[in-house]
N, C-alpha and C positions, 0 to 999 in steps of 0.2 A: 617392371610392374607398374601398373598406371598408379592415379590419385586414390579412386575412387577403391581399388583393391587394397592397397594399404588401409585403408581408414575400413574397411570391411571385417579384415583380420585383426586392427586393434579393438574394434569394437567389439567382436567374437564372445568376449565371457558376457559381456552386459547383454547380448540380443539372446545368447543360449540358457544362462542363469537366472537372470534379473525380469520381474513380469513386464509383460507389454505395457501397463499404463505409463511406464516411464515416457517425459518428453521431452525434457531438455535436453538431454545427450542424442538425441535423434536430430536435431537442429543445428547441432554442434557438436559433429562425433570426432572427437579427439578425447585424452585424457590428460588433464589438469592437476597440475602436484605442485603448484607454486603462486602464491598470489602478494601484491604487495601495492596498497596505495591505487592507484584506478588501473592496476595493469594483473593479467593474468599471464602465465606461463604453461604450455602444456612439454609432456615427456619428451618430446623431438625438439625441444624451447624453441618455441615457437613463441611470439610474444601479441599478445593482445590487448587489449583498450576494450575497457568495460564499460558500457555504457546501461548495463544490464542492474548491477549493483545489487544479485541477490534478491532480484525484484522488489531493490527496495528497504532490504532489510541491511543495506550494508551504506547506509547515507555515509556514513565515514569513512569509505573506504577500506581495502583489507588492511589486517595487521597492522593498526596502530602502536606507533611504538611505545608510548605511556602506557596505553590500554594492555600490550603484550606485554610487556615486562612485569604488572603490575599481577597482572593474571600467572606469570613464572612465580614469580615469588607469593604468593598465593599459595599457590599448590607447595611448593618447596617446605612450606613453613605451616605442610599439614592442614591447613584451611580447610571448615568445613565444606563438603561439596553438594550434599543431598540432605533436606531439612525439613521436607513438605512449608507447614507453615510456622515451623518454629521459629522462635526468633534468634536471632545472628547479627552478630555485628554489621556483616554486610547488608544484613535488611533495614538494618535501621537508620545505616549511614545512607543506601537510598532513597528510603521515607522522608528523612529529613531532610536531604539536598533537592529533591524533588518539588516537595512543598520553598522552599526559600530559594531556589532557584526559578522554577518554572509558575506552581500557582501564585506565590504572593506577589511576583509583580507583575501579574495580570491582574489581581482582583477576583481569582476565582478559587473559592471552597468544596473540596472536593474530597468525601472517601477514597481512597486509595484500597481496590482489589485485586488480588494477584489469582485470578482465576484458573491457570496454565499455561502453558509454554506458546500457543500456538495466535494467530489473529482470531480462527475461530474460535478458539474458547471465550474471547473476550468478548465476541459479538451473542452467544451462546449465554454467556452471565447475563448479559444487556437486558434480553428478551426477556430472561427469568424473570429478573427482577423487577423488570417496566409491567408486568405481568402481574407479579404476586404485588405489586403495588398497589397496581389501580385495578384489580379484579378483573381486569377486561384479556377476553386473548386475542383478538386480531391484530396483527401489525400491518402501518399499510410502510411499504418501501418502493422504490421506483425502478421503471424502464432500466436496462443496462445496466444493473446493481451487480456488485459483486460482493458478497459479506463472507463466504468460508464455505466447506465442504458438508462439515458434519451436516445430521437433518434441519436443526433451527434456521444455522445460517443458509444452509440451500434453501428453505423455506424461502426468502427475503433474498433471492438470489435470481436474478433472470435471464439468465442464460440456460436455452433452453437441451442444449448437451449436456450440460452441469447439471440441471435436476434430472434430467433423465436417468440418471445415475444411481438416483438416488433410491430406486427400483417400488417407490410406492406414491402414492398423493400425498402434497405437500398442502398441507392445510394453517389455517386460520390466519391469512395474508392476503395482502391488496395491494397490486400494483399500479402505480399511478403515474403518467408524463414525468419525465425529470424535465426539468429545464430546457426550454427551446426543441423537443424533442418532435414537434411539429410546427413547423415554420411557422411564425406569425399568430402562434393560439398559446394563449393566458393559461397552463398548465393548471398552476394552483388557483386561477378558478374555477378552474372543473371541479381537484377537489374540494375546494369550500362548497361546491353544489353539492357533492356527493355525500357529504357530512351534514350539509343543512335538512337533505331532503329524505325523509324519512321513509320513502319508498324506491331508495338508489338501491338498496342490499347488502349498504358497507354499514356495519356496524362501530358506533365509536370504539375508535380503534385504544390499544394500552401505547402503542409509540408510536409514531414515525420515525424511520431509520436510514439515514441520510449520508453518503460522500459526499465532497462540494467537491471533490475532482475524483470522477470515473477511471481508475486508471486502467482494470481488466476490461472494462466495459468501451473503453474507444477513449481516454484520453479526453472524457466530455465534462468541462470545468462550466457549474452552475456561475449564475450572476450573482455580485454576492448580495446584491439587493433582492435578488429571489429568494438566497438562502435565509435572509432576514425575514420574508414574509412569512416562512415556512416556519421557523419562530413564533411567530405572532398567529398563526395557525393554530399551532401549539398549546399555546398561551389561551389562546380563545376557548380552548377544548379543554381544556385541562388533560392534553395528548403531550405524554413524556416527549422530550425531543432526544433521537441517539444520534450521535455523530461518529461514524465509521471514520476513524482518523488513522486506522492499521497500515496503509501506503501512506495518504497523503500529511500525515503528520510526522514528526521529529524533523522540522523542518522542510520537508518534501519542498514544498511550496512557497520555501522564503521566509515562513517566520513558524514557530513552534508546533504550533494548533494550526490547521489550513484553517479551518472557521475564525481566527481572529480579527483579519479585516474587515469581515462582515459586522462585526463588534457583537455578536451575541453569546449567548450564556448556556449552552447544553446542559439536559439533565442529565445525562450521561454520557461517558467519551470513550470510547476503543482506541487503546493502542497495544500495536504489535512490532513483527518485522525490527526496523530501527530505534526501538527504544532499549535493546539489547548491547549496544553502543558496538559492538564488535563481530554480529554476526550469531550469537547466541542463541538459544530459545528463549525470548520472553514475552510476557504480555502483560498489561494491567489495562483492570475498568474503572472510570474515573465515575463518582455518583454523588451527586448532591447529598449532603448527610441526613435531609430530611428522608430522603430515598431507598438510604443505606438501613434496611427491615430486614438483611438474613437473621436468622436464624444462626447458632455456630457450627459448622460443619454441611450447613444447607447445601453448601455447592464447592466441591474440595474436586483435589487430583493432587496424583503422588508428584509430579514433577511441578508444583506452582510455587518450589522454593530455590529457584535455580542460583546459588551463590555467586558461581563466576559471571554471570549475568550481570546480578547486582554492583558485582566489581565495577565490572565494564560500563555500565551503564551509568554508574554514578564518576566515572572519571569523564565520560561524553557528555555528563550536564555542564563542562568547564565551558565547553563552546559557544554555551547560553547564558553566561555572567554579563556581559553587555552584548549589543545590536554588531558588533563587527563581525561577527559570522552570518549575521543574514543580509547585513548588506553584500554579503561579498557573495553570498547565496543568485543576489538581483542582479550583480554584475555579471556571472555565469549566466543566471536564467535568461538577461536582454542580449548576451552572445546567440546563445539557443532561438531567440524568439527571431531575429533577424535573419540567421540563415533559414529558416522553415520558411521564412514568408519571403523572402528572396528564391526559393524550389519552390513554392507555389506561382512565382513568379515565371521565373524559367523556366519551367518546364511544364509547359500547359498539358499536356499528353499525360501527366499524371490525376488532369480531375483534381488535384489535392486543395483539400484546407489545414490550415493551422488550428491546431488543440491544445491545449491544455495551461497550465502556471508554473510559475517559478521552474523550479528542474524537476518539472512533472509535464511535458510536453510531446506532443506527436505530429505527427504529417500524414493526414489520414486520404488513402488512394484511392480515388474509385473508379478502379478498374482490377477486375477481376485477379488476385496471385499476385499483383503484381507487388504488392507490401511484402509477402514473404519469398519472394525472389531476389527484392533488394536485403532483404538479411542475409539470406544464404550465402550472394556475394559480399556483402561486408564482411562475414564472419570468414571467408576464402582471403580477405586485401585483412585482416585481422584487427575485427571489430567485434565486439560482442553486440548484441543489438538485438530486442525483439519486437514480434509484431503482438496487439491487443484489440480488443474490439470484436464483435458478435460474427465480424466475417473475415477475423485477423487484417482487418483491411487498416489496420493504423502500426506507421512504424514510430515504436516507443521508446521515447528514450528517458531513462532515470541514471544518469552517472551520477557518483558520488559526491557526493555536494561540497566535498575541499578539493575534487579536481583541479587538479591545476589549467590555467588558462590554455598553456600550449597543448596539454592532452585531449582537452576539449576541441581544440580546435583540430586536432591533427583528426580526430574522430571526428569529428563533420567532414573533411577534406577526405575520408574515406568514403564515408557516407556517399559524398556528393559522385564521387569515380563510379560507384556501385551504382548509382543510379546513373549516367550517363549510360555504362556497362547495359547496364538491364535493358535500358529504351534503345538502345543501336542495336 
C-alpha cells in the first residue's frame, strides 16, 4: 500500500466528519498525540521539529514542565476552572506579576482587559473602545494586515479571501501602504495627505491599527522609525494608536512588546496566542487608563476568566525577570537571519528575499507554489513549517523561542534538503 493511501485512510474520519474549512491537517495529514519542547510525535511516532509553534501561540514550546505540573496540581487541588470575570486567586497573581514584571520596568501604564479567549476578541475590544472614545468610527489599518476573523477584525483585515468570507461589506475602514509596500514611496505621506486634505474621503479616523511585523500577511517587518512616525501621526491627530502585538508580541521578536525598540507608547496593545504561556486560550487588551471609559459589563464573554491560563501565563512571566531570555531569543533569531540570506544567496532560482525579526522571519519565493512545495516536503524529511503572505509565497518560520540551538539548526538543515529536493 503506497504513502499516499495510508495517510488517505488515516485521515478518513477528519475528511468524512469534520467540515471542509479545516486546513492545517490537510497540509499535514498525519495525526498527532504527543508533543514536547520544539518536537512533535505523531501515532506511527514519527518525530517532528516544530517550527510552526501553534502559530505562535506556543513561544514556549509544548509542555513545560514547571508550567505542567503546576497546572496537575491545580486541578488535583479542585482549582477553580470557569469564573467569567470573577475574581480568583489566579487572576490576581497574574495582574500583579504582569504589572511588576512586564509594565513597570518598561515605563508603561496600562488597564489590563481580559476581553476572551481568542486574538480576535482582543482586537474586537480595541476598536470598541478607540470608538466610543473618540466618537469617531472609521479605522484606518494597512495593506497585508491580519487582525482576526470575527466582522470588526475582518473589517481591518486585508486579505481579500478572509473578508470575502465574511459574506457582507465591511465598513467604516481605510486601508493604507504599510511600510515600503511600494518601492521607493513615503507611505505615511500619503497618509498625512489624506488626513490633511479635506476632500481625500477619509474621515478622521478613531485609530490606526498597526503590526510592526506582518506575520499572516508575508513576514513584512515595518522600519521601526516608520513605526515611530506613525506615532507621531497619531499624536498630531489626536488618532488612538493600536498595536496588534497577538503574534508578534510575548517575545516574538526578541524582546516583549515587538514595538519596543521603536521606543513608543501605544494607546492600546492586543495580545493573544502566547501570552497563555502554554498553549491556552487567552487574550488581554492593554489601554491607557485615561482610555479605560467601559462601562461594566459593556463588553463580557463567558470564557474571559480562563484560570489554567492565568496559571500558566503567570509562571512564563519568570522568563521576563531579566534580559537573559531575550538575548538568547537574538542569538537564535541571528542563526535564523544568516541561513535565509545565505538561501537567498544560493539559490537564485528561488527569486527570494529575507523577511522578517527576531524569530519572526521568512524567505519569501517568487515563483509561483513553489513556498508551499518546499513545506510539503519538509513536513515529508519531518519538519513542521508553514507558508504566509497574500499568495502563500513566504516560508515562515516561528519556532519556539527556547529551541534549542541544535533543533534549530537540524530544522534549517531540513529546510535547506527540501529546497534543494524541490529545485532538482
Amino acid at each position: 500500500m503506497t504513502t499516499a493511501v495510508l495517510s488517505d485512510k488515516k485521515m478518513k474520519t477528519f475528511e468524512e466528519i469534520e467540515s471542509t474549512v479545516r486546513s492545517y491537517s490537510r497540509g499535514w495529514p498525519t495525526i498527532f498525540e504527543k508533543a514536547k519542547g520544539y518536537k512533535l510525535w505523531d501515532i506511527d511516532g514519527n518525530e517532528y521539529i516544530d517550527f510552526f509553534a501553534g502559530a505562535g501561540g506556543l513561544n514556549y514550546g509544548h509542555n513545560d514542565d514547571v508550567m505542567q505540573e503546576k497546572l496537575i496540581e491545580y486541578i488535583k487541588n479542585d482549582g477553580i476552572i470557569h469564573s467569567l470575570d470573577m475574581a480568583t486567586t489566579t487572576r490576581k497573581e497574574f495582574l500583579e506579576r504582569f504589572k511588576e514584571v512586564i509594565l513597570k520596568p518598561r515605563d508603561l501604564d496600562y488597564k489590563i482587559m481580559f476581553p476572551g479567549p481568542t486574538g480576535t476578541n482582543t482586537v474586537e475590544s480595541a476598536l470598541k473602545i478607540a470608538r466610543k472614545v473618540t466618537g469617531r468610527d472609521t479605522v484606518i489599518s494597512f495593506t497585508n494586515a491580519f487582525h482576526g476573523m470575527t466582522i470588526g477584525s475582518l473589517s481591518v483585515t486585508a486579505n481579500s479571501f478572509k473578508r470575502h468570507g465574511a459574506g457582507i461589506p465591511l465598513h467604516h475602514t481605510v486601508s493604507m501602504p504599510f511600510d515600503d509596500y511600494v518601492e521607493d514611496q513615503d507611505s505615511l505621506a500619503y497618509l498625512e495627505r489624506f488626513l490633511e486634505d479635506s476632500g481625500s474621503g477619509v474621515a478622521l479616523p478613531a485609530a490606526i491599527i498597526l503590526e510592526t511585523v506582518q506575520g499572516e500577511g508575508g513576514m513584512n517587518a515595518a522600519r521601526l522609525e516608520w513605526v515611530k512616525k506613525v506615532e507621531s501621526i497619531c499624536k498630531r491627530w489626536d488618532i488612538l494608536l493600536i498595536i496588534d502585538d497577538v503574534q508578534a508580541g510575548c517575545g516574538r521578536t526578541g524582546t516583549f512588546f515587538s514595538f519596543e525598540p521603536a521606543g513608543i507608547n501605544p494607546d492600546i496593545v492586543c495580545l493573544s496566542k502566547s501570552i497563555g504561556g502554554i498553549g491556552l486560550p487567552m487574550a488581554i487588551t492593554l489601554i491607557k487608563p485615561e482610555y479605560d471609559q467601559w462601562e461594566p459589563g459593556e463588553h463580557n464573554g463567558t470564557f474571559r476568566g480562563n484560570n489554567m491560563a492565568f496559571l500558566a501565563a503567570t509562571e512564563a512571566l519568570t522568563n521576563w525577570e531579566t534580559d537573559e531570555f531575550s538575548k538568547a531569543i537574538e542569538e537564535r533569531a541571528s542563526i535564523l537571519s544568516e541561513t535565509i540570506k545565505r538561501w537567498v544567496k544560493n539559490y537564485p532560482e528561488l527569486k527570494a528575499e529575507a523577511r522578517g525579526r527576531g524569530l519572526m522571519q521568512g524567505i519569501a519565493i517568487d515563483v509561483d507554489g513553489l513556498a508551499s512545495d518546499i513545506c510539503a516536503e519538509a513536513f515529508k524529511r519531518g519538519l513542521i513549517v508553514e507558508t504566509s503572505g497574500p499568495d502563500d509565497e513566504v516560508v515562515k518560520f516561528l519556532p519556539p523561542l527556547n529551541i534549542e540551538k541544535e533543533g534549530l539548526e537540524k530544522g534549517l538543515e531540513i529546510l535547506d534538503d527540501s529546497i534543494k529536493h524541490v529545485l532538482a
